[in-house]
C-alpha positions as CSV (number, residue, x, y, z in Angstrom):
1,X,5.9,-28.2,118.0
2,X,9.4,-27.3,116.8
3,X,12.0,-30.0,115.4
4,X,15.6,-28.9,115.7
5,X,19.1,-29.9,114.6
6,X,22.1,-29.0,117.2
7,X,25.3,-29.0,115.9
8,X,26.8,-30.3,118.8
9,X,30.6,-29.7,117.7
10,X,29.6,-25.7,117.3
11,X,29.0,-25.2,121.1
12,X,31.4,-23.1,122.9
13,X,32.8,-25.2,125.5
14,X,33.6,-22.5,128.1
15,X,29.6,-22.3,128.4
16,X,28.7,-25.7,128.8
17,X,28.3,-25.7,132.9
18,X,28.1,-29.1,135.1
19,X,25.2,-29.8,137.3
20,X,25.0,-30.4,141.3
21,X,23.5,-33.6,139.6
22,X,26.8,-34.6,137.7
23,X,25.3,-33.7,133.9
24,X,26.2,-30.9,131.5
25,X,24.0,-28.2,130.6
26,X,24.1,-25.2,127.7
27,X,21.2,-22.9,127.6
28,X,19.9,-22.4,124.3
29,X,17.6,-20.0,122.8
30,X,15.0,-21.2,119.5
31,X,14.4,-17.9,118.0
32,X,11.7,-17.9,115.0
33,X,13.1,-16.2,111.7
34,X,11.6,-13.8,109.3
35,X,11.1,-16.0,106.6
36,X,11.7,-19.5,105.9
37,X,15.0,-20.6,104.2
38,X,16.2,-22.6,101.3
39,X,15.7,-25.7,103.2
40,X,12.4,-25.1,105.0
41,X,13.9,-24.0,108.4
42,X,11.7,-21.8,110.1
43,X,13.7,-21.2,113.7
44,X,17.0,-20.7,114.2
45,X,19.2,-22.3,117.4
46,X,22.0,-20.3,119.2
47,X,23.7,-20.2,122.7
48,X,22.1,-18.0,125.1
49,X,23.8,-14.7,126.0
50,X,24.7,-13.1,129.2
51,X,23.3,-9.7,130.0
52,X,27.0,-8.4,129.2
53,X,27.3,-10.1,126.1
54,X,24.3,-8.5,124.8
55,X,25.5,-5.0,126.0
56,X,28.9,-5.3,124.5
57,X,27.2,-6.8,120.9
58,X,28.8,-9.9,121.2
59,X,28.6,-12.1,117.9
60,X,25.9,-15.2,118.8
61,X,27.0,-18.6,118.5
62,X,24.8,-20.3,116.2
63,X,24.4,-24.2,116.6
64,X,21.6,-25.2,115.0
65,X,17.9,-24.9,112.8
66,X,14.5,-26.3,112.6
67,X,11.0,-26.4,111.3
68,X,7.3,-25.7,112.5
69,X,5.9,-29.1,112.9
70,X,2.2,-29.3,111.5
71,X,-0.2,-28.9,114.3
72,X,-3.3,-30.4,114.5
73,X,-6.7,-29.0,113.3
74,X,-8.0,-27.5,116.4
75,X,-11.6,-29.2,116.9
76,X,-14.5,-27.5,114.9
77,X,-17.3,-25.3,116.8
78,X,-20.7,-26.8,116.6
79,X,-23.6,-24.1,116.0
80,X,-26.4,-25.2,118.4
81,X,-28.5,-24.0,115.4
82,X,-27.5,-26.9,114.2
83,X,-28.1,-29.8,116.5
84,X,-31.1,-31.6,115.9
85,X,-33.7,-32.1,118.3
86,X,-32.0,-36.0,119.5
87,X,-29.2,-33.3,120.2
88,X,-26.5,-35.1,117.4
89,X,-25.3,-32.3,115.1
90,X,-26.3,-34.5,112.2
């Protein structure tokens, strides 16, 4: 899992977009970065880009940061070597 910050008053209005539904959406892309900064941040936030805006080289909008979450140990392999004859692996 990631945890991010949005700065909500560095979205660009014109793309926020309204819903058949009533609500207002903004499509954002999490983007991991090369190394970690000062602060721990291991993704950075920014508005997602039309086609054209990425032809043209169009400056992203950044809007926010976050930081890998620690993920769980995944569960350990048992050797069947090692399961006793009751068939407990201790």
């Amino acid at each position: 899992m990631i945890s991010i910050s949005i700065n909500l008053t560095d979205l660009p209005r014109h793309k926020i977009t309204k819903a058949k539904n009533g609500k207002s959406y903004i499509n954002l892309i999490v983007a991991e970065m090369k190394q970690a900064d000062q602060h721990g941040n291991t993704h950075t936030v920014f508005v997602s880009q039309s086609k054209e805006e990425r032809a043209a080289n169009e400056k992203k909008s950044y809007c926010g940061n976050g930081k890998q979450l620690s993920a769980a140990q995944p569960a350990q392999q048992i050797n069947n070597s090692d399961i006793s004859k009751d068939g407990l692996p201790f």
